[in-house]
C-alpha positions in Angstrom: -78.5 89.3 -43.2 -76.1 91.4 -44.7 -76.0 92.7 -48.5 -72.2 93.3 -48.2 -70.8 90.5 -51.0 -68.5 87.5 -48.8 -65.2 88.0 -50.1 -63.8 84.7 -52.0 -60.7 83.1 -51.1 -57.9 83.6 -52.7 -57.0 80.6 -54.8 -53.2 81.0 -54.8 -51.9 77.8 -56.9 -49.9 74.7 -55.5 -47.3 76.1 -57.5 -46.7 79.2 -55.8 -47.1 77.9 -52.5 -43.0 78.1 -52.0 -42.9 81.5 -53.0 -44.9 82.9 -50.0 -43.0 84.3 -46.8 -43.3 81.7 -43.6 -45.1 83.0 -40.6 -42.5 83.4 -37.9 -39.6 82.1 -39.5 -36.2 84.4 -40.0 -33.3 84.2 -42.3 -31.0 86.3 -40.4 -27.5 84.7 -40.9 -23.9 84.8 -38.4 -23.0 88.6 -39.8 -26.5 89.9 -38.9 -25.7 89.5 -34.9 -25.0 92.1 -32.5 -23.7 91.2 -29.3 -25.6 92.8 -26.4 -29.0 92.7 -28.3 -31.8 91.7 -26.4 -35.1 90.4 -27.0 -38.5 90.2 -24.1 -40.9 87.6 -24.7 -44.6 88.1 -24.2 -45.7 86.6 -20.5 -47.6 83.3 -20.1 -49.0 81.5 -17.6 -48.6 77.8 -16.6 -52.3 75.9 -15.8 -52.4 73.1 -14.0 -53.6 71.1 -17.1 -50.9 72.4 -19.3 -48.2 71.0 -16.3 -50.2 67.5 -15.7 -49.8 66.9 -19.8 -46.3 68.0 -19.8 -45.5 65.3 -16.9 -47.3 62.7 -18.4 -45.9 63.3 -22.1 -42.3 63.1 -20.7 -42.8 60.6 -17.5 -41.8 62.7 -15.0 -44.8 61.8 -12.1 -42.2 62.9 -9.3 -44.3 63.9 -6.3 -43.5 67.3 -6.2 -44.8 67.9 -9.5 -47.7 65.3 -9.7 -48.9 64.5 -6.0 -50.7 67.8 -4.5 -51.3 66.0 -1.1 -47.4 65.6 -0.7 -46.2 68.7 -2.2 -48.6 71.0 0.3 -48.4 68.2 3.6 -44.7 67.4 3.1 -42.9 69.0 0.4 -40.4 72.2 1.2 -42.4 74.7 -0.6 -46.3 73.8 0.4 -47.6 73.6 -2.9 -46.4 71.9 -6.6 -44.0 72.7 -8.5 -44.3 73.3 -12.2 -41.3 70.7 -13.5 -38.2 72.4 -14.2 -37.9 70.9 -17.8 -40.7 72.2 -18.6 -39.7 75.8 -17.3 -36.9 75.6 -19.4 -38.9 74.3 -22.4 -41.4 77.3 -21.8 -39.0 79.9 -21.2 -36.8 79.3 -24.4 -40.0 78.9 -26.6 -41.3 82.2 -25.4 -38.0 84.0 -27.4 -37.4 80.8 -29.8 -36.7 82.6 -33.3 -37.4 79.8 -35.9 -34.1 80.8 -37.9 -33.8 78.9 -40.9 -29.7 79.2 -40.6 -29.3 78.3 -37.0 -29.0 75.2 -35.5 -28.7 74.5 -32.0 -25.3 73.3 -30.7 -26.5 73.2 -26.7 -27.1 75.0 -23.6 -24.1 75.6 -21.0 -25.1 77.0 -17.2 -28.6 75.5 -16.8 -29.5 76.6 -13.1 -33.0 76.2 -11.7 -32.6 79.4 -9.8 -35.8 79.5 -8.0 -39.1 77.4 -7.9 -42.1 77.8 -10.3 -45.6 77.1 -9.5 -48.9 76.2 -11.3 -50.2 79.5 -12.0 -47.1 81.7 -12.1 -46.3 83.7 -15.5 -43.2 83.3 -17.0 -41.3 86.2 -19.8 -37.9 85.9 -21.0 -35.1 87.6 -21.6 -32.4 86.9 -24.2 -29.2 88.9 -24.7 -26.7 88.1 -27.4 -23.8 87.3 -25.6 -20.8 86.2 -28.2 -20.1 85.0 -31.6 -17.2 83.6 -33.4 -16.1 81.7 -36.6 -16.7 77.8 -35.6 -16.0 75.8 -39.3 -15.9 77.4 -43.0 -19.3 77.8 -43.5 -20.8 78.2 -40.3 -19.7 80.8 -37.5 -20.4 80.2 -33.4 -23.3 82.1 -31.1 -24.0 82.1 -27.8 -26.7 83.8 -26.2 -28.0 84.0 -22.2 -31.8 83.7 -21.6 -33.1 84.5 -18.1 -36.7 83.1 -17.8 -38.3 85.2 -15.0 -41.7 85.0 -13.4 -45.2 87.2 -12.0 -43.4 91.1 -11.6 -39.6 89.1 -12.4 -38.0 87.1 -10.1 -35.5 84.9 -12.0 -36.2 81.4 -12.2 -34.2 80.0 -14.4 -30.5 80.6 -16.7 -28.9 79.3 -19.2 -26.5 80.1 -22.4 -27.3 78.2 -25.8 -24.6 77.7 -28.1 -25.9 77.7 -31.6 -23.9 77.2 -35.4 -25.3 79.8 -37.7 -24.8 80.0 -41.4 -22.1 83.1 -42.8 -24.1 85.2 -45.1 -20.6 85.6 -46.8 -18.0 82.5 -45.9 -14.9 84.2 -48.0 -15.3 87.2 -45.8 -14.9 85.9 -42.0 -11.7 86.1 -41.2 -10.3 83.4 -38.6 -12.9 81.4 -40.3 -11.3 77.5 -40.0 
């Protein structure tokens, strides 16, 4: 057993609880982007567990997905596919930023560019593509993300269109 004295918890009061930064959320606001930034997400598998639940939660039992004796005796590809919602769920998660002045206005050029399997590893790419002045308080921002998987094919694209807060309203100009 050790002699070195346990540490006690810090005891920080209900009160102050607001006051403390939130783990993986940003404030950055419209004036903070830079078109042409990019971002790479961390990789991450796909189990077959994790692709089962997924199909279950949103009812999607189609046999290409859910029927293993189909997908490798008749299906195109030999094997199952991961569902393509939940690539696109995955992939945008892996660079989702949790701003707290964004809010999603939704996703132009969706294309399922090539099929994902149970076991592949998805990482994303997201490049700040455009931004504009949308309403009098809130500006316009698009940005691409390219979900590729294993050494990086590309699997999936898209653009989503959010509405971000101006740090400063009186200053955009074109503003509406």
């Amino acid at each position: 057993m050790s002699s070195e004295p346990r540490s006690k918890p810090h005891n920080t009061p209900r009160e102050a609880h607001g006051a403390i930064r939130v783990w993986n959320a940003e404030d950055w606001y419209w004036e903070d982007i830079v078109v042409g930034t990019q971002i790479r997400s961390i990789r991450r598998t796909l189990s077959e567990g994790e692709s089962m639940q997924f199909n279950a939660l949103v009812l999607d039992m189609h046999p290409y997905v859910a029927d293993d004796l189909f997908a490798t005796r008749e299906g195109v590809f030999g094997r199952r596919l991961v569902a393509g919602a939940m690539v696109f769920s995955v992939g945008l998660g892996l660079v989702a930023t949790n701003c707290v002045n964004a809010f999603s206005y939704g996703y132009d050029r969706l294309r399922f560019v090539a099929p994902v399997f149970i076991g592949d590893t998805l990482y994303t790419i997201k490049t700040d593509l455009d931004k504009g002045p949308k309403t009098a308080d809130m500006g316009l921002y698009k940005a691409s993300y390219e979900v590729f998987k294993n050494d990086g094919e590309l699997v999936l694209y898209c653009e989503h269109l959010q509405i971000v807060k101006y740090r400063h309203p009186e200053q955009v100009v074109g503003r509406t």
